[in-house]
C-alpha positions as CSV (number, residue, x, y, z in Angstrom):
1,X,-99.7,-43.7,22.0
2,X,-98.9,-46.2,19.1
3,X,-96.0,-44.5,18.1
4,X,-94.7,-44.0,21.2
5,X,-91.7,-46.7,22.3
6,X,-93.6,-49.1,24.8
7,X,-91.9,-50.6,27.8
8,X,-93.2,-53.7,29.2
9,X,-92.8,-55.8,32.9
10,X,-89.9,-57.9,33.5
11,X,-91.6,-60.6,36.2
12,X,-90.5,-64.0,36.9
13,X,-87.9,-63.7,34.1
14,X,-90.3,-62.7,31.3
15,X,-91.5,-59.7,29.6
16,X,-95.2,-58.5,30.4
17,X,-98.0,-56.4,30.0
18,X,-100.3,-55.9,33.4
19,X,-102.8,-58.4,33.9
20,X,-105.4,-55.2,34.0
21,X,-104.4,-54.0,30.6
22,X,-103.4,-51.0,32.3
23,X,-100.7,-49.0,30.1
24,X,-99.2,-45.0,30.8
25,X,-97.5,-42.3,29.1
26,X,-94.4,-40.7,30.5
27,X,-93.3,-37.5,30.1
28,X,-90.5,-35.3,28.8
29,X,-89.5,-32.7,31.4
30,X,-87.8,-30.9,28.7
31,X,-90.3,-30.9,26.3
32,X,-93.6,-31.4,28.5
33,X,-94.7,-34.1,26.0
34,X,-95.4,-37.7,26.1
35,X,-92.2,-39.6,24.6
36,X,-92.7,-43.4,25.9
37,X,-95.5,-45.9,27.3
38,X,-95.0,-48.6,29.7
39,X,-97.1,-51.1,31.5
40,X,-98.4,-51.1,34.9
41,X,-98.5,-54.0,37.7
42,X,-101.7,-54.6,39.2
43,X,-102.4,-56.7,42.7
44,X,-102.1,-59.7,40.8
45,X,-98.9,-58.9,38.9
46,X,-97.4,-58.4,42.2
47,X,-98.4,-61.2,43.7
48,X,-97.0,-63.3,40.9
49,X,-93.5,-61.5,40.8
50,X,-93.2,-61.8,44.8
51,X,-94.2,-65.6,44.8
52,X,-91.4,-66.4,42.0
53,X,-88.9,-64.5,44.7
54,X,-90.1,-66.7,47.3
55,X,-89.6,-69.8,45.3
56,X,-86.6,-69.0,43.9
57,X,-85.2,-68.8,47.6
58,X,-85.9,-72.8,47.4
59,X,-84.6,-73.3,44.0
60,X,-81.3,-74.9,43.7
61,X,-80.3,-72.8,41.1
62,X,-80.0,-70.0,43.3
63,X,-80.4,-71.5,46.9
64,X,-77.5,-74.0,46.8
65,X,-75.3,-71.2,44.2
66,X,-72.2,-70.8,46.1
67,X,-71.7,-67.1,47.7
68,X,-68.3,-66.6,45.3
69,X,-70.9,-67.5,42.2
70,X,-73.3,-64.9,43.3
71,X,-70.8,-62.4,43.3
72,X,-69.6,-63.2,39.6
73,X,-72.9,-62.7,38.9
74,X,-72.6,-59.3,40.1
75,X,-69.7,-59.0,38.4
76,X,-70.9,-59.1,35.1
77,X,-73.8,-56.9,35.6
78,X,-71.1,-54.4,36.8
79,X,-69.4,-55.0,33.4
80,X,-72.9,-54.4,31.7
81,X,-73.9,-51.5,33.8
82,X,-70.9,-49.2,32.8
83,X,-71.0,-50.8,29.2
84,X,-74.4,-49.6,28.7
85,X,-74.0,-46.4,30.9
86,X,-74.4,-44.0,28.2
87,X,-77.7,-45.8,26.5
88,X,-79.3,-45.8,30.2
89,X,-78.0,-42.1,31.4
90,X,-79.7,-40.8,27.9
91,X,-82.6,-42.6,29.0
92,X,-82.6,-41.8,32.1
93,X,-82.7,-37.8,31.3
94,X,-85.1,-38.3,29.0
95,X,-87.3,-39.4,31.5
96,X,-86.6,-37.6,34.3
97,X,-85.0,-34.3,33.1
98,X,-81.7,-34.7,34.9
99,X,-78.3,-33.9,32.8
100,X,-76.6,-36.3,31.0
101,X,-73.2,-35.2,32.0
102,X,-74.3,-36.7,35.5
103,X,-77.0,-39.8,35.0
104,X,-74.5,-41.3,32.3
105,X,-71.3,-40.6,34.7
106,X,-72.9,-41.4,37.5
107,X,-74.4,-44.6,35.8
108,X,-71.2,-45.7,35.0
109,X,-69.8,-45.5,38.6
110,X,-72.7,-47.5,39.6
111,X,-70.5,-50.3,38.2
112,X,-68.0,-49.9,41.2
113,X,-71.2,-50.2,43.5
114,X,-71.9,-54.0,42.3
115,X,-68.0,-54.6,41.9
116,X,-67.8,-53.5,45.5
117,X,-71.2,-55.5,46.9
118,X,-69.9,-58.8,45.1
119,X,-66.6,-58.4,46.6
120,X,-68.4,-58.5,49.4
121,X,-70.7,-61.5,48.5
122,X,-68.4,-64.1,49.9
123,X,-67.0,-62.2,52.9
124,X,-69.8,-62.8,55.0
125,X,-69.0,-64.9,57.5
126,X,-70.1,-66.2,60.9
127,X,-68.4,-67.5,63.8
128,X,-67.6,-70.3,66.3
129,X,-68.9,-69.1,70.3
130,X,-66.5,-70.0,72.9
131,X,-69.5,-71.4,74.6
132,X,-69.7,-71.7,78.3
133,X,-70.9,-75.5,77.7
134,X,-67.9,-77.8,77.0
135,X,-69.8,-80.4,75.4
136,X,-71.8,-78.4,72.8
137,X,-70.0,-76.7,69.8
138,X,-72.0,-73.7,68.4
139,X,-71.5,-71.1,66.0
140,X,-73.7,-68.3,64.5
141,X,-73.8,-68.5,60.3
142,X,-75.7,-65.5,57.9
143,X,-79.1,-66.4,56.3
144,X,-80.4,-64.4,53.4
145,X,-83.5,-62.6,55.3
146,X,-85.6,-63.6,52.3
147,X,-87.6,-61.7,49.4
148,X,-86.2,-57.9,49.5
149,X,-89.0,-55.1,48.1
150,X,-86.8,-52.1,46.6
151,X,-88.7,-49.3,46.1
152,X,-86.6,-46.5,44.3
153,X,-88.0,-43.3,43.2
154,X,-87.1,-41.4,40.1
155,X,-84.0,-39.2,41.0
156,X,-80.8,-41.0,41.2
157,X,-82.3,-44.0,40.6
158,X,-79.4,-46.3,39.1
159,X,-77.5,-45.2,42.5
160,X,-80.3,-46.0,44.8
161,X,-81.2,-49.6,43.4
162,X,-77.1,-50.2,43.3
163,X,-77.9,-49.8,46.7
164,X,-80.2,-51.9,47.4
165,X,-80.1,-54.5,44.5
166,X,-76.2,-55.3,45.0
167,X,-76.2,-55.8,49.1
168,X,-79.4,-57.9,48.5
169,X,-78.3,-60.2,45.6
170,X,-74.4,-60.3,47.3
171,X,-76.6,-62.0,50.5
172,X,-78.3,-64.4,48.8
173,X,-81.6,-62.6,48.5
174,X,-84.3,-62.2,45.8
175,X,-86.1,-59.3,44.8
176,X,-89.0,-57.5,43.3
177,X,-88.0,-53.5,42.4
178,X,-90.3,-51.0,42.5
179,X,-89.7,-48.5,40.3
180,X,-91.1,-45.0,40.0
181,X,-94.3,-44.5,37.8
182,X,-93.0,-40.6,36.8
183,X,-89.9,-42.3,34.9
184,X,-89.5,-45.9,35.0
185,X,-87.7,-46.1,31.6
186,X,-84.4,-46.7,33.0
187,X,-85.1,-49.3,35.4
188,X,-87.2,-51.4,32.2
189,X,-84.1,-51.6,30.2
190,X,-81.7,-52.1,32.9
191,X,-83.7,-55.3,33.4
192,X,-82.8,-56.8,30.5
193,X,-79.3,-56.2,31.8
194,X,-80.4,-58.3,34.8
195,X,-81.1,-60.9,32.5
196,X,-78.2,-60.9,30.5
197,X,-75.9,-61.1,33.2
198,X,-77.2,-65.1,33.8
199,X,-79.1,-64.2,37.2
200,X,-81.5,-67.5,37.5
201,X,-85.1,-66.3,36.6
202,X,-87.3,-64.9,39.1
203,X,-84.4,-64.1,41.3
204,X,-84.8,-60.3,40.3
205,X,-88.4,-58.7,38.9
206,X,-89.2,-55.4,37.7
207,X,-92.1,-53.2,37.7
208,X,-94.0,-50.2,38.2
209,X,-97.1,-49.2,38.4
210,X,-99.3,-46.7,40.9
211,X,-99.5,-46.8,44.6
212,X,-102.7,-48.1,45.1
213,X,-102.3,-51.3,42.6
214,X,-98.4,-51.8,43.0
215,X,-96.7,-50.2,45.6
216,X,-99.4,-50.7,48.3
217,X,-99.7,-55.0,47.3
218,X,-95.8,-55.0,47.3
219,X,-95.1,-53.7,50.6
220,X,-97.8,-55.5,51.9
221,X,-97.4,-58.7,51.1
222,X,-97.0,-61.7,53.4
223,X,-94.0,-63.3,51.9
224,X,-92.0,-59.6,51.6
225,X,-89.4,-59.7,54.3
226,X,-87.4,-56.6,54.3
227,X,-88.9,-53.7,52.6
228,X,-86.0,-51.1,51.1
229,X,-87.7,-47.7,50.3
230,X,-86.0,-44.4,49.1
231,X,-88.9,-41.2,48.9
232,X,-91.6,-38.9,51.3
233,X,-92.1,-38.8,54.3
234,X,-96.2,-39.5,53.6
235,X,-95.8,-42.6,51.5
236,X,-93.0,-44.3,54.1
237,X,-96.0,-44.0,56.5
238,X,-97.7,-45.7,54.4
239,X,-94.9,-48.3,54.1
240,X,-94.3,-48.5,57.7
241,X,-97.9,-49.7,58.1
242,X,-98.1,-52.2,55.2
243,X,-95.1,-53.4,57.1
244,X,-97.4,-54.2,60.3
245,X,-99.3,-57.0,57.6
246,X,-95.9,-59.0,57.3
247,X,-93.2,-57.8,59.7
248,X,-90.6,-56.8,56.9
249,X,-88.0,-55.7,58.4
250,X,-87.7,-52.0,56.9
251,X,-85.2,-49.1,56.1
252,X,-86.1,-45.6,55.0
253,X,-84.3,-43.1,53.2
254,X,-86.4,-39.7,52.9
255,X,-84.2,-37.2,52.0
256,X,-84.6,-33.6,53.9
257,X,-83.5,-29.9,54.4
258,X,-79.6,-30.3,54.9
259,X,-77.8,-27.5,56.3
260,X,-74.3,-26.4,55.3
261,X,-72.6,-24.0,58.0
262,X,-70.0,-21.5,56.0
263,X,-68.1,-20.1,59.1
264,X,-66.5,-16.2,58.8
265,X,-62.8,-18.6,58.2
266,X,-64.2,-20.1,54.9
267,X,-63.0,-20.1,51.7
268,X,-65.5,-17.9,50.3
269,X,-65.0,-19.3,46.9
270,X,-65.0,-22.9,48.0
271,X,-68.1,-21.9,49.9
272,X,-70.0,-20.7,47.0
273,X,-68.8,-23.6,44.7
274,X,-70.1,-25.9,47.9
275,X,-73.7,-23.8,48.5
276,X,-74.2,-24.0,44.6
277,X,-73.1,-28.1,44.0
278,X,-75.8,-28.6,46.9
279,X,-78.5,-26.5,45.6
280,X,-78.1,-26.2,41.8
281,X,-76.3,-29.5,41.0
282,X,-78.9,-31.7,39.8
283,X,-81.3,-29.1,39.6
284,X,-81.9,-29.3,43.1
285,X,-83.3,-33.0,42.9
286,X,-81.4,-34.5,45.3
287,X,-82.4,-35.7,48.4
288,X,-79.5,-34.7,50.4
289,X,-79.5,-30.6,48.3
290,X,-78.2,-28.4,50.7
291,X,-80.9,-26.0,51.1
292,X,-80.3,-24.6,54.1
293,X,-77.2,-22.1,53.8
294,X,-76.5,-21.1,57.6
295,X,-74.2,-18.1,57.0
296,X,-71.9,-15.6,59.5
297,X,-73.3,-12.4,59.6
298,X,-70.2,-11.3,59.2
299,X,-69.1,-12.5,55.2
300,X,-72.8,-13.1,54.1
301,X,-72.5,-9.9,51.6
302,X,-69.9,-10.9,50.4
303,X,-70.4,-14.7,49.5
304,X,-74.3,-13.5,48.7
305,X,-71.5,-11.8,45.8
306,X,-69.6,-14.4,44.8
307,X,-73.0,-16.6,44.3
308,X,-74.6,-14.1,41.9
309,X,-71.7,-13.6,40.0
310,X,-70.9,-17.7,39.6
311,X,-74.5,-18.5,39.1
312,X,-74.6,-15.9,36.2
313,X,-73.1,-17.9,34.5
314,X,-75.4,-21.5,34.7
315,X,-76.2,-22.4,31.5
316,X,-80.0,-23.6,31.5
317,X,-81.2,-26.0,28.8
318,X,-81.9,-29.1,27.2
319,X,-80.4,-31.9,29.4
320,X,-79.3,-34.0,26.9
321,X,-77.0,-31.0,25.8
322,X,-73.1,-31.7,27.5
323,X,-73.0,-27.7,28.2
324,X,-75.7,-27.6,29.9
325,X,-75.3,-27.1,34.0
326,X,-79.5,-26.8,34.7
327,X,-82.1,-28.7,33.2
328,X,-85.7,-29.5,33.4
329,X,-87.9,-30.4,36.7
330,X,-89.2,-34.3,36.7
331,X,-92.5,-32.8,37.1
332,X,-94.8,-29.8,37.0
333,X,-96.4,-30.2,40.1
334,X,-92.4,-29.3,41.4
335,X,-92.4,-26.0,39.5
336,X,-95.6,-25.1,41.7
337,X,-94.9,-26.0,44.9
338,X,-91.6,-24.0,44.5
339,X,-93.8,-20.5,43.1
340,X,-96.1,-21.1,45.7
341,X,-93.8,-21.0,48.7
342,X,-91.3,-18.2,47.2
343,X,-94.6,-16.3,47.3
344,X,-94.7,-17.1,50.7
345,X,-91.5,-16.3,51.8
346,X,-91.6,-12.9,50.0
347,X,-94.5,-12.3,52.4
348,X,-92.6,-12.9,55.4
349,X,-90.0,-9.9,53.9
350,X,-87.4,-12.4,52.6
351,X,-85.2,-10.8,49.4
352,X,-85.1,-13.1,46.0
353,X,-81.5,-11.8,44.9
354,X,-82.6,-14.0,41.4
355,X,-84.2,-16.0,39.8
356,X,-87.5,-16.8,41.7
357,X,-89.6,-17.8,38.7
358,X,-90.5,-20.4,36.2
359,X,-88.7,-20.4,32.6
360,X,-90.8,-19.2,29.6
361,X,-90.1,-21.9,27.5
362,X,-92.0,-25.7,27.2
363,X,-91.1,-27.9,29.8
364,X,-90.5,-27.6,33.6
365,X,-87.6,-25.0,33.7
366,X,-87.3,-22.9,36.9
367,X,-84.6,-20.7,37.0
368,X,-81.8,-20.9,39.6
369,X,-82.9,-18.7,42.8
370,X,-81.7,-17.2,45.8
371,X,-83.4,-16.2,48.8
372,X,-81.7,-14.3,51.6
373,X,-83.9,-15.2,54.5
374,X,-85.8,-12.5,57.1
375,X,-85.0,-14.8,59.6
376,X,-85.8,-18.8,60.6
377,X,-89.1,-19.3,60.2
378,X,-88.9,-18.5,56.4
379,X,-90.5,-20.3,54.3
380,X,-88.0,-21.6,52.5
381,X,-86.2,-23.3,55.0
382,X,-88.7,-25.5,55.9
383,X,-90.6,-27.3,52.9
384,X,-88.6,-29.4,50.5
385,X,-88.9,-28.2,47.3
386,X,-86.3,-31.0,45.2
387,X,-85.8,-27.5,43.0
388,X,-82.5,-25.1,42.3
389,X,-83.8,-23.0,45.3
390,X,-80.9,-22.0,47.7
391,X,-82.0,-19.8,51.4
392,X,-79.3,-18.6,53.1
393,X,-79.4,-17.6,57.0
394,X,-77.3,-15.5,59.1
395,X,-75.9,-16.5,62.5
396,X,-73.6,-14.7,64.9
397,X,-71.9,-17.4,66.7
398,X,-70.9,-21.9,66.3
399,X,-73.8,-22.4,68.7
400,X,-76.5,-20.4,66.9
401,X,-75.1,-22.2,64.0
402,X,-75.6,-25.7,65.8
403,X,-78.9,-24.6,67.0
404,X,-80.0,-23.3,63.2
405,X,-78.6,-26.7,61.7
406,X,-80.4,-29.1,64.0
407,X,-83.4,-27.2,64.3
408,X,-85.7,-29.4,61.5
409,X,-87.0,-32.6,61.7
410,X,-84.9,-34.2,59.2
411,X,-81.1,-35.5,59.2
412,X,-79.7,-36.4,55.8
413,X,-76.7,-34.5,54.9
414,X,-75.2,-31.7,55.9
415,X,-71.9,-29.5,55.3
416,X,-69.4,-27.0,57.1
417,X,-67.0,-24.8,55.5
418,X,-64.0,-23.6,57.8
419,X,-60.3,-23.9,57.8
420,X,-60.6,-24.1,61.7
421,X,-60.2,-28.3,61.8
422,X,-60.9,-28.2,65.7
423,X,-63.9,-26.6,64.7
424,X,-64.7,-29.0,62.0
425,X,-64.6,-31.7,64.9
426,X,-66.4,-30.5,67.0
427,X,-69.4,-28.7,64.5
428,X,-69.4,-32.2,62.4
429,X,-69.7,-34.0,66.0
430,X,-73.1,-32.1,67.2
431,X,-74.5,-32.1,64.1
432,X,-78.0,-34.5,63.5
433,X,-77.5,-36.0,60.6
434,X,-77.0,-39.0,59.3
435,X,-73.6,-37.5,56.4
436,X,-71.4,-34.8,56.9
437,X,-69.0,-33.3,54.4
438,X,-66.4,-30.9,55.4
439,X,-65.3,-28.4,52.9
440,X,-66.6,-30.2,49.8
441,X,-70.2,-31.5,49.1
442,X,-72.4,-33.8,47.3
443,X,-69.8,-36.9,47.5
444,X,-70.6,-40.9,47.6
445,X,-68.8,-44.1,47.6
446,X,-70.0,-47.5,47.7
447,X,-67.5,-47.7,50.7
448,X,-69.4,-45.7,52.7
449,X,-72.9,-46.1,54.9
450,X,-75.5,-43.4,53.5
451,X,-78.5,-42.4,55.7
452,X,-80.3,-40.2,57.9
453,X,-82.0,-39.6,61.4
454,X,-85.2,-38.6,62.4
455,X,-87.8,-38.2,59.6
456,X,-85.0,-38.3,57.0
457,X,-85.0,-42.5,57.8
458,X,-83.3,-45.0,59.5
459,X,-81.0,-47.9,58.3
460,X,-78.0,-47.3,56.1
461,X,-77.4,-48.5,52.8
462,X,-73.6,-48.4,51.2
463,X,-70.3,-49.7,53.2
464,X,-69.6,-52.9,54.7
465,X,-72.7,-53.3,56.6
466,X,-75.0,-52.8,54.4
467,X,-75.0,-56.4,53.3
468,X,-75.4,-57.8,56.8
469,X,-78.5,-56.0,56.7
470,X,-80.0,-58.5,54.4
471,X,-79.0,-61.8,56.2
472,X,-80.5,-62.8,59.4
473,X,-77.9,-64.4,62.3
474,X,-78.8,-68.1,62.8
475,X,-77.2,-70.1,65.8
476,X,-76.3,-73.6,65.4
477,X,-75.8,-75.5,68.9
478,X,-74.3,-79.6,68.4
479,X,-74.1,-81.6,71.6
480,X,-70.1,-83.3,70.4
481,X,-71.0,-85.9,74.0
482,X,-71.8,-89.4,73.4
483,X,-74.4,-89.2,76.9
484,X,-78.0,-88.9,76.5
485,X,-79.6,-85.6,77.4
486,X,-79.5,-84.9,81.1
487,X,-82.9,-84.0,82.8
488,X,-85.1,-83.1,80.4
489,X,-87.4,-80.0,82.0
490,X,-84.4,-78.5,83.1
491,X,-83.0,-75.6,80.6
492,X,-79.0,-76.3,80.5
């Protein structure tokens, strides 16, 4: 472990080992070896990186900041973000397996995320009531809700504190991010960009550690309140009750098993381009992959085709390699869930057309696979995998479509392919979930709201309303009459 580069705490504006001494390895999907160490938060590190949040929303330094000063602030770490995009996106695979050609592109973009949140940062605004009381003026004004727990897993992770981090600080808020203990490199050192951007000390902390010492004391805590989590349905259970301790006020995002409808007017070639961005883009670690192909009877030979013949031509290999199109799995445990339920849906008759295995080489390589379904209760459809796995599903007609779509308990994303654009209405319309793309896939902005339904989440984070989602409405009522109060036990 000595040799190993060693990543340290960033709480209350320093740099920190864990109170407990407590120290672990990462690993390289790609290789399957240790390549960095970092420290872990205990109870106690927690504690002491929420309490500097909470103070610092007394400080003068950043309580009595002006809302265009914030947003300069945000500024600048936009500048550092995309300055240091290709440093943290090299990182950033490294740790988690991901390609380059997408963490260090998509890193960079993160910049327009804060540019957007601090253009923001002095547009929120309140208003004056035409009040029904002629001698009292009142008007409504935004307060910061407080201390803001991020919790951000490993996939995506610049994008999803962007999210969380910019409509927070853009309010007025502090906050303590959680990062992932299965690759937290990238978050450490984007810290120090924290830093060097001028945010006043203790306004922002970072760490990671497990869920019982960390994540658990985090969400928890009495002075948290708003709790921002991105991952599993089992640990935002876990969330949701922590919340019960402190009434944070909280929003979900747990990803799901998104459909996209190709209907018999597709462009077949779009389609296939579509099914594979949504399945084999990010080597299916994505929470809004597109794992559920809902197909018409009618062309599914033929775009079953098209997909073999593109995906022949995926270049598998070492992430940090520009060329390559599908890299490693974050983790190991991924590579067995997804062997365990292909053999599963074999069982039930379904037909692997390829792939369907791991990759013999070191690391967490599982080849690109598709499954043609024996019908809906496959496997396949139903467990979320976060692998390149894509099932495709006949149907006959738009309302068994519908029905197949919305028949899960999640509501991410979702996609339809049709030159039909009355049909694109109305599909998109009926659709549960919480994005739908039409004709393309896998697209964001920081202009617009991102979220599910169901056990995919609630809340939204992106767009306009995003940051009103971190401020709390406060109503101001001033008696303008020079008389005393009238009787005082009646309400007015």
């Amino acid at each position: 472990m000595k040799n190993l580069p060693h990543y340290e705490l960033f709480i209350d504006g320093a740099w920190t080992g864990g109170s407990q001494g407590q120290v672990m390895e990462t690993i390289n999907p790609a290789t399957g070896a240790p390549w960095a160490s970092f420290a872990c938060a205990s109870s106690e590190d927690v504690d002491r990186a929420v309490r500097a949040a909470h103070r610092m929303l007394e400080d003068p330094k950043w309580r009595d900041m002006t809302q265009t000063a914030r947003g300069k602030l945000l500024y600048r770490l936009a500048d550092l973000v995309e300055a240091n995009a290709a440093k943290l996106g090299a990182l950033e695979t490294t740790d988690s397996g991901k390609l380059l050609a997408e963490t260090a592109s998509q890193t960079r973009y993160v910049g327009d995320y804060y540019r957007y949140f601090a253009g923001l940062a002095d547009k929120i605004e309140g208003a004056v009531l035409p009040i029904d009381k002629p001698d009292l003026h009142v008007f409504t004004s935004r307060m910061p809700i407080g201390v803001v727990a991020a919790v951000v897993p490993w996939n995506a992770q610049m994008f999803l504190t962007a999210t969380k981090l910019g409509p927070a600080l853009a309010a007025g808020c502090t906050v303590v991010l959680k990062a992932s203990e299965q690759a937290p490199v990238p978050m450490l050192e984007f810290a120090r960009l924290i830093e060097e951007a001028g945010f006043p000390a203790g306004v922002v902390s970072v760490i990671t550690g497990d869920a019982e010492n960390c994540a658990a004391p985090l969400t928890r805590h009495p002075m948290v309140d708003r709790i921002a989590f991105t991952g599993g349905p089992e640990t935002a259970r876990h969330v949701i009750r922590n919340s019960a301790d402190n009434f944070a006020v909280t929003t979900l995002e747990l990803g799901g098993k998104s459909p996209i409808l190709v209907f018999e007017d597709a462009d077949l070639d779009g389609a296939a381009n579509g099914l594979i961005a949504g399945n084999f883009g990010a080597s299916g670690q994505s929470c809004v992959a597109g794992t559920r192909g809902l197909i018409h009877r009618s062309i599914l030979p033929d775009l079953v085709r098209r997909i073999t013949e593109k995906a022949a031509g995926i270049v598998i290999g070492d992430p940090l390699d520009a060329s390559t199109h599908v890299g490693p799995l974050c983790t190991r445990g991924q590579v067995n869930r997804i062997v365990e339920t292909l053999q599963k849906a074999k069982s039930q008759g379904a037909t692997i057309h390829f792939g369907g295995a791991p990759l013999p080489r070191d690391g967490n390589y599982m080849a690109p696979t598709l499954v043609e379904c024996s019908g809906p209760e496959t496997e396949t459809l139903h467990i979320e995998m976060f692998g390149p796995v894509m099932s495709l599903l006949p149907f006959d007609t738009e309302e068994e479509a519908i029905q197949l779509a919305n028949s899960t308990p999640y509501g991410l994303g979702s996609g339809v392919f049709t030159q039909n654009l009355a049909r694109a209405h109305r599909v998109s319309k009926r659709l549960r979930a919480g994005i739908c793309w039409i004709n393309t896939y896998r697209a964001i902005s920081p202009i617009a709201p991102f979220g599910g339904f169901n056990a995919s989440g609630y809340g939204r984070e992106a767009g306009l309303e995003s940051v009103l989602d971190y401020t709390r409405t406060k109503t101001t009522w001033i008696n303008t009459s020079d008389q005393p109060m009238a009787n005082p036990f009646v309400m007015r």
